[in-house]
C-alpha positions as CSV (number, residue, x, y, z in Angstrom):
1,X,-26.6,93.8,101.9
2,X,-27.1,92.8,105.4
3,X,-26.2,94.4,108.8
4,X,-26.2,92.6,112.0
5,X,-25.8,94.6,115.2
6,X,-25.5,92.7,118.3
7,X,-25.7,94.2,122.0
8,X,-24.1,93.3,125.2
9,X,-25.7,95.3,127.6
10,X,-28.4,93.5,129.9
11,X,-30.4,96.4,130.2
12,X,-33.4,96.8,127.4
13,X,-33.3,100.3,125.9
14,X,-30.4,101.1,127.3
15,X,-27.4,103.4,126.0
16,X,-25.6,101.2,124.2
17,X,-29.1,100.0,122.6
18,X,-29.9,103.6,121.2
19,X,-26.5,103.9,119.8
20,X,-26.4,100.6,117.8
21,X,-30.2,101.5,116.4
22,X,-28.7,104.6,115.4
23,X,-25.7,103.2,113.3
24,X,-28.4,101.2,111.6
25,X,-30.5,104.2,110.8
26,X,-28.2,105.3,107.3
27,X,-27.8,101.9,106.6
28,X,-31.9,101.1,107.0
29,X,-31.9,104.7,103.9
30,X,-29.2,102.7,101.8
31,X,-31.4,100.1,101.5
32,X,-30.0,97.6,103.7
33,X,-31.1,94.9,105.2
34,X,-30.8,95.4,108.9
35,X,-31.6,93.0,112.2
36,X,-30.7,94.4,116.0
37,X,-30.0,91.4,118.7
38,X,-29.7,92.2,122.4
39,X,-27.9,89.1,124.1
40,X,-26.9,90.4,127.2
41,X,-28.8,89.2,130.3
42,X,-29.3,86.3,128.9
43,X,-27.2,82.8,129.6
44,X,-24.2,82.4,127.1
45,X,-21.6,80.3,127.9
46,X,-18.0,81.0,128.1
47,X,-15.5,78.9,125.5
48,X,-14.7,75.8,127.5
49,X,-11.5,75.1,125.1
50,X,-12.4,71.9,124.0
51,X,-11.2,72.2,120.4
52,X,-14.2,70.2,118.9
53,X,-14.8,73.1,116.3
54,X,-11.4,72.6,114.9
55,X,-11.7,68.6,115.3
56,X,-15.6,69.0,113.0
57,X,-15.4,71.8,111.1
58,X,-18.9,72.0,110.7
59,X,-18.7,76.0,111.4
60,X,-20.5,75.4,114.9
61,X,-19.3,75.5,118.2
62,X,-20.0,72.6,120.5
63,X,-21.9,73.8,123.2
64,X,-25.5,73.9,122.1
65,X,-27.3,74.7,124.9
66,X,-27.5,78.4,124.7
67,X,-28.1,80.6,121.4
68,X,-24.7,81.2,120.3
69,X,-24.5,79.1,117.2
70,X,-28.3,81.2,116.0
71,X,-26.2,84.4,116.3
72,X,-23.1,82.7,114.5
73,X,-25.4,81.3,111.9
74,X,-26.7,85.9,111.5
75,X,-23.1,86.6,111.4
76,X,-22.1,83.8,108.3
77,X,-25.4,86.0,106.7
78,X,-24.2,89.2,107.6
79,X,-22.3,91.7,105.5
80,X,-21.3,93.9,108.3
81,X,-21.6,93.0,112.1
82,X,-21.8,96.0,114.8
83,X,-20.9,94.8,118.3
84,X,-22.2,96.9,121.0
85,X,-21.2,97.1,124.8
86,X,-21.3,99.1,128.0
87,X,-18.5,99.4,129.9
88,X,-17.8,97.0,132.7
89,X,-14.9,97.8,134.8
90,X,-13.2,99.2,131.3
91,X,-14.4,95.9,130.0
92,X,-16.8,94.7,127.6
93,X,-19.9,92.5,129.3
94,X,-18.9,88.7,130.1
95,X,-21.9,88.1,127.9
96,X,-20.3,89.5,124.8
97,X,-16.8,88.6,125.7
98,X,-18.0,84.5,125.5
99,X,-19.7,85.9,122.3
100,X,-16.6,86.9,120.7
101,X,-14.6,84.0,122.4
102,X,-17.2,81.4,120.6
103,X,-17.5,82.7,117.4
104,X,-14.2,84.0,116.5
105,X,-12.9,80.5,117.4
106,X,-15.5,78.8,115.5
107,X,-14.5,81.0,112.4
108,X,-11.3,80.9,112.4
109,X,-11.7,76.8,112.6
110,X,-13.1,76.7,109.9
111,X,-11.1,78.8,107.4
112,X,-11.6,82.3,108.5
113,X,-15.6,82.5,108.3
114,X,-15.5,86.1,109.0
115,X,-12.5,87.2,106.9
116,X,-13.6,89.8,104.4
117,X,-17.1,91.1,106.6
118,X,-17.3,94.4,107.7
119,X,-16.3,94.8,111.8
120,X,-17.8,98.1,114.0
121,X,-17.5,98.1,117.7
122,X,-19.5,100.6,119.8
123,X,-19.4,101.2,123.2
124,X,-21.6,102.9,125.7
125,X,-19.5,104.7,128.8
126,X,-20.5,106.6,132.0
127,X,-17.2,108.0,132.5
128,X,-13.9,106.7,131.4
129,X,-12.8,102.8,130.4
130,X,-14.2,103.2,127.1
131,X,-11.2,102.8,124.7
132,X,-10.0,99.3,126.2
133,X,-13.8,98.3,125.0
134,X,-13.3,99.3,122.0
135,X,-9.8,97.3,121.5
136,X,-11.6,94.8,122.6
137,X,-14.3,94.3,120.6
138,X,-11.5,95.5,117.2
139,X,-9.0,92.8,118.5
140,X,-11.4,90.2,117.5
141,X,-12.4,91.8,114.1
142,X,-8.8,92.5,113.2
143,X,-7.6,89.0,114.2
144,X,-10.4,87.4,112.1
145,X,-9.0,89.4,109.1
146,X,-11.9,91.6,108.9
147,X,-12.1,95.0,107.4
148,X,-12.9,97.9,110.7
149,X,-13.8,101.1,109.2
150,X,-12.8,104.4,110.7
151,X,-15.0,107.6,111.8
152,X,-15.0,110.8,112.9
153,X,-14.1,110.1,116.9
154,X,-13.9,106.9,118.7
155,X,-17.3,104.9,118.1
156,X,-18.5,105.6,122.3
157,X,-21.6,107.7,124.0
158,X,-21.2,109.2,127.2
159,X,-24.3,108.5,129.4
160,X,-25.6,106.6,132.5
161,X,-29.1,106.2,133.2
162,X,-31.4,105.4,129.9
163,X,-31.1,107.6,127.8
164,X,-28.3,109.9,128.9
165,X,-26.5,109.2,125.5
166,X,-29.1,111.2,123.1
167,X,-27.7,114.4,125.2
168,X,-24.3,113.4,123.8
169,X,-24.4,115.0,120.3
170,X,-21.1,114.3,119.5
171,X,-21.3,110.3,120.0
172,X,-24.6,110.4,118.0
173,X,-23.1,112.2,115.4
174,X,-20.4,109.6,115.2
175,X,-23.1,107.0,115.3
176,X,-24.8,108.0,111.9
177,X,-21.4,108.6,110.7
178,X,-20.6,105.4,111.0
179,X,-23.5,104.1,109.8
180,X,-22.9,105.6,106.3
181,X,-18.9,104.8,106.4
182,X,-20.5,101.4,106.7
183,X,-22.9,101.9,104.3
184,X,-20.0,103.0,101.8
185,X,-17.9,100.5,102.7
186,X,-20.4,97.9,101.5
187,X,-21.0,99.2,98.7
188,X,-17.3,99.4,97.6
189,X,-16.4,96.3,98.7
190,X,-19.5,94.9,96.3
191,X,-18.6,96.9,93.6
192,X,-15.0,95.5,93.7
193,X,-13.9,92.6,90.9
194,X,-11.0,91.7,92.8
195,X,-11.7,89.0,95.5
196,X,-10.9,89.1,99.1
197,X,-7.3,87.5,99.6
198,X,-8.3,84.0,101.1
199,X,-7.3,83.2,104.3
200,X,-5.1,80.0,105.6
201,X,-5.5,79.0,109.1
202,X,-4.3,76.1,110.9
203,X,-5.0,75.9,114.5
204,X,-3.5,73.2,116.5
């Protein structure tokens, strides 16, 4: 099985970097495969509502001059996606936020693409602002009819400069937590005979 855990946060090694590496840690012990994407700081378009995904169908959006359709294609592949983000004005990055607006458009164009995956959102916090992250990143899981699993606290590190988070026991605890609720998840899911109820979308 495959994990795919994408980051937000323009900042290399950062907070939100050292949590997402650590969800994939129990995973990466299952036997998992596992790949870690940082796309923030990096140019990615925002959806320009043009509706040509629904028009082809062809499970791409049409705006090809950034990277979003490679990280779409990871997510078709992926088995569980982890979306990471630091808090922005109790916001997710505008990087991830085009992200999510791309690809969850683009999958639910073309039947629900991401119905049935596993969904984890975690999000890095200095202070306060965390929670409407984490909706945020959960609204699009739950509205492409994909399964979120639960922990032990909210999925969030407290922490400013690089770093900070390690000193945050609880949130790392959560992270490896989460990483074997994942993990268990997966493997249930596998295990199960009876398909995932199919998903009818029409978008107009």
């Amino acid at each position: 099985m495959k994990a795919l855990a994408i980051n937000g946060s323009p900042r290399a090694g950062g907070n939100t970097e050292i949590m997402l590496k650590k969800v994939l840690e129990p995973l990466q012990v299952a036997g998992w495969t596992t790949e870690y994407l940082r796309i923030g700081g990096k140019p990615v378009w925002g959806c320009l509502a043009c509706m040509m995904c629904v028009q082809k169908q062809n499970g791409r959006c049409a705006i090809e001059e950034d990277g979003v359709n490679d990280y779409l294609a990871k997510m078709y592949e992926a088995d569980a996606i982890i979306l990471g983000s630091p808090t922005y004005f109790a916001d997710i990055t505008p990087e991830l936020k085009a992200l999510i607006d791309r690809t969850g458009f683009v999958a639910l164009a073309n039947g629900g693409a991401l119905s049935g995956k596993i969904g984890a959102a975690v999000v890095a916090v200095r202070r306060g602002g965390a929670s409407h992250v984490f909706n945020t990143i959960n609204h699009m899981f739950l509205t492409s009819s994909m399964i979120v699993p639960g922990s032990i606290y909210w999925n969030l590190g407290m922490g400013c400069q690089k770093g900070e988070v390690r000193e945050d026991e609880e949130g790392m605890r959560n992270m490896v937590h989460l990483g074997e609720t994942i993990g268990w998840l997966g493997k249930t899911i596998a295990s199960s005979e009876e398909p995932f109820p199919k998903v009818a979308v029409e978008l107009k």
